[in-house]
N, C-alpha and C positions, 0 to 999 in steps of 0.2 A: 164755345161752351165753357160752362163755369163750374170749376171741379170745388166743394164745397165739404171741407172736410171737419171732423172734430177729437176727439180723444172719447171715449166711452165710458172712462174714469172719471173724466171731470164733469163737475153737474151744470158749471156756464153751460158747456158746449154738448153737452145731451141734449140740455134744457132748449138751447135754442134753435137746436135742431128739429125737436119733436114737433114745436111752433110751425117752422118750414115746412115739414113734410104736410102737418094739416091745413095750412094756407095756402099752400103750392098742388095739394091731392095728388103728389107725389107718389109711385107705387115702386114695388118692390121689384130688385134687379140684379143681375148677376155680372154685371160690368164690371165691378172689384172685386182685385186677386187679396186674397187677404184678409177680408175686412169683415168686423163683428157688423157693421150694417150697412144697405146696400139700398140706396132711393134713387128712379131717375122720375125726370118728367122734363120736358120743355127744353131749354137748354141749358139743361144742369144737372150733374150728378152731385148726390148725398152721401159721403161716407164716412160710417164711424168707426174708428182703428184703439184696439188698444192701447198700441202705446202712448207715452205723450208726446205733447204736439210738437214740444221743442226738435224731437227726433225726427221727423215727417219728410225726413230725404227721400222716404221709399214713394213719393205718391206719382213720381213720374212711371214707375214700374205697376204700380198697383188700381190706378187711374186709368179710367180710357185714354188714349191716343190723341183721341180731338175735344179733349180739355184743352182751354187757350189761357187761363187764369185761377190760378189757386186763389181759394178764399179759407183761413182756417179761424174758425167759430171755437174762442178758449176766454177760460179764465185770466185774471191779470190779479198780480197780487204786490202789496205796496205797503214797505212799515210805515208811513205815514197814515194808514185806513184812507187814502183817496178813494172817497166811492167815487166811480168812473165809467164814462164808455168811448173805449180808445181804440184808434185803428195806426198800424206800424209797419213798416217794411222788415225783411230778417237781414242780422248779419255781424258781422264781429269785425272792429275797425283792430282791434290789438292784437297780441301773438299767442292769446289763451281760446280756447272754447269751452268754457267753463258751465255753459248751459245751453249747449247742441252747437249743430254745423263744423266750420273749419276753423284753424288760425285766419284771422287777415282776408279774409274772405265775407262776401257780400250776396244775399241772396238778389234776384230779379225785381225789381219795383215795377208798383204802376203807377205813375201817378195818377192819374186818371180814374183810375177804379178806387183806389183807395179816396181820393177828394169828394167823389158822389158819394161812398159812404159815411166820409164823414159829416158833411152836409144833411145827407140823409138823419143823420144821427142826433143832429143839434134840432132840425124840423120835430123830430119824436121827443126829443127830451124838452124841446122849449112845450111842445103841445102836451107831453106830460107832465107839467108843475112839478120837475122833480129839483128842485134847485140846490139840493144839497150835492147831489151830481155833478162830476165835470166831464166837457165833451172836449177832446185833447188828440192830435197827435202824437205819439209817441215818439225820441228818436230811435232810430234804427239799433235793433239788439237781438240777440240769441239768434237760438237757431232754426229750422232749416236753412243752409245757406248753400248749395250744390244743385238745386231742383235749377232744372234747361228750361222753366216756362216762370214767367212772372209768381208771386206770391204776395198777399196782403192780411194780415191778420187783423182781426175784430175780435175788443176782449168786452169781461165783465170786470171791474175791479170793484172791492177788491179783498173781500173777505167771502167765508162762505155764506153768511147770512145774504149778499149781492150775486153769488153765483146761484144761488138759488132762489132767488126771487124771481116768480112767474111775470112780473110785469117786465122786470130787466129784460127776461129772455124774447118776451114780446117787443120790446124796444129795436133788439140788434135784428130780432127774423124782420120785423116792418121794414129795416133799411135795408135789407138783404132784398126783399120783396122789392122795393123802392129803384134801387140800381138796377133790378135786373128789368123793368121795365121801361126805366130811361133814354130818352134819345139822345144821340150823340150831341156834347157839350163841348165847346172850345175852351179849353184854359192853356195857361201857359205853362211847360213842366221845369220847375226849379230843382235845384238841391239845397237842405238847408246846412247852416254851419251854425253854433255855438246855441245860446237856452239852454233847458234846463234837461230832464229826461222826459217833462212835456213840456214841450215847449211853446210856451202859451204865444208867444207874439206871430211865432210862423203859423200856428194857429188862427189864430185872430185875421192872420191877412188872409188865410185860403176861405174864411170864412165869408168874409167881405170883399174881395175880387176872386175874377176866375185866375188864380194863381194857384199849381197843385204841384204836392210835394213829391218827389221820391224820395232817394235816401236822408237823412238828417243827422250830422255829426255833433253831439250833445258837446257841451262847455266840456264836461268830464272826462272828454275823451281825446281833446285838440293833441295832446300831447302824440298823436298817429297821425296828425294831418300833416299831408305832403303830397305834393303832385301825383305823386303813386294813389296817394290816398282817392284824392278829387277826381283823377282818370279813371278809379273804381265805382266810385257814387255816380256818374256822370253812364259809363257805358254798360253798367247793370240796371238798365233801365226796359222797359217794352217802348219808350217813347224817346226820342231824340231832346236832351234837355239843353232848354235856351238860356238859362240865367242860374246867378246865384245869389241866395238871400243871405246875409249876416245878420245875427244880433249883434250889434254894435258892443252893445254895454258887456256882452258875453265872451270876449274877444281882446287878446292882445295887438298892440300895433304889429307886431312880427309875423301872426296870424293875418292879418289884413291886407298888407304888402304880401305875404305871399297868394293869395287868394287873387288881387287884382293881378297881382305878374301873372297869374295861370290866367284867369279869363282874357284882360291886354291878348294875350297868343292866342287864343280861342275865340275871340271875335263873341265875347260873354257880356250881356249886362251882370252886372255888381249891383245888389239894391242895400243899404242898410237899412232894418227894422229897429 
């Protein structure tokens, strides 16, 4: 079951919820503790919580029990104005939490769920002519990071005039719609290292092969990579991960060396992009 959650304040994740419940004829439920709204149908629960999403630790308490994957439906916001539709893992690779979760702490990835969405996501926006749009992974940032079940988020970016736009919100419910009728897909689950905060090339490849990400540690943030680090990205997964991607150009030699020393021990393909 797919626990699908949004903030009530924000208008991405109202917007594209509203879309869901009428596509899905989702009806009204009393399965969430807590929550300003409350949709099941099929195998998915809907629900919308006040607070924001960065905070959403409580959804394993507030959630039915045989939820197996959080999905949270928010905004994304970007001083560049990247309009955008992006899907990301949670988590915080350094010793702040500056915007939810813990210090140093990584929430659950899928990769899996999060790659058909974003697939899903590129099929709607190439079939929507929206080419000012970018379809991107995100690397792994903020919070929820403490929730005991997988988590993947799907934003709008990335101003209000794109959080509110009814086509946007049609975009992310079609691939929400899309995943949850898909049959099971074989890819391969990676971790990425280095790009940017999208990181378009680890992008680009899960696009064009079945390679799917979980966590992704951005160029910005190497300065926390260490063994410690990559045993995190690696076992905060729902999926046993087999490889690790590098952006090359993204990347020190001292990064690289140590990245091959861990895999060497770990019996890991190394790919450079």
């Amino acid at each position: 079951m797919f626990g699908i959650a949004y903030s009530t304040n924000d208008p991405a994740g109202a917007g594209i919820a509203k879309v869901l419940r009428d596509k899905l004829g989702l009806s009204e439920s009393y399965v969430c503790e807590n929550s300003e709204t409350c949709f099941q149908g099929g195998n998915i629960v809907l629900a919308g919580f006040r607070e924001d999403v960065i905070y959403f630790d409580f959804l394993g308490e507030r959630m039915p029990s045989e939820v197996e994957t959080y999905i949270v439906l928010s905004r994304h916001s970007s001083e560049a104005g990247v309009k955008s539709y992006t899907v990301h893992h949670t988590g915080n690779f350094g010793g702040d939490a500056q915007y939810g979760g813990s210090p140093g702490e990584l929430g659950i990835s899928s990769p899996r769920v999060s790659w058909l969405i974003l697939r899903a996501l590129y099929d709607s926006w190439r079939a929507g002519n929206r080419a000012e749009y970018e379809v991107s992974y995100e690397a792994t940032h903020h919070g929820p990071t403490s929730l005991s079940k997988p988590l993947v988020f799907v934003e709008i970016g990335s101003s209000i005039d794109e959080w509110r736009d009814p086509f946007n919100h049609h975009v992310i419910a079609s691939s929400i719609v899309k995943l949850l009728g898909s049959k099971p897909d074989d890819c391969k689950p990676v971790i990425g290292i280095g790009g940017g905060h999208y990181p378009r090339k680890h992008t680009e490849l899960a696009l064009k092969e079945n390679v799917c990400y979980g966590h992704i540690i951005p160029k910005y943030a190497l300065q926390y990579l260490s063994p410690e680090t990559l045993d995190k990205m690696m076992s905060r997964s729902d999926v046993d991960i087999k490889g690790i991607v590098v952006e090359k150009k993204g990347t020190r030699a001292e990064h690289r060396s140590l990245i091959e020393e861990y895999a060497n021990k770990r019996g890991l393909e190394v790919r450079y992009v």
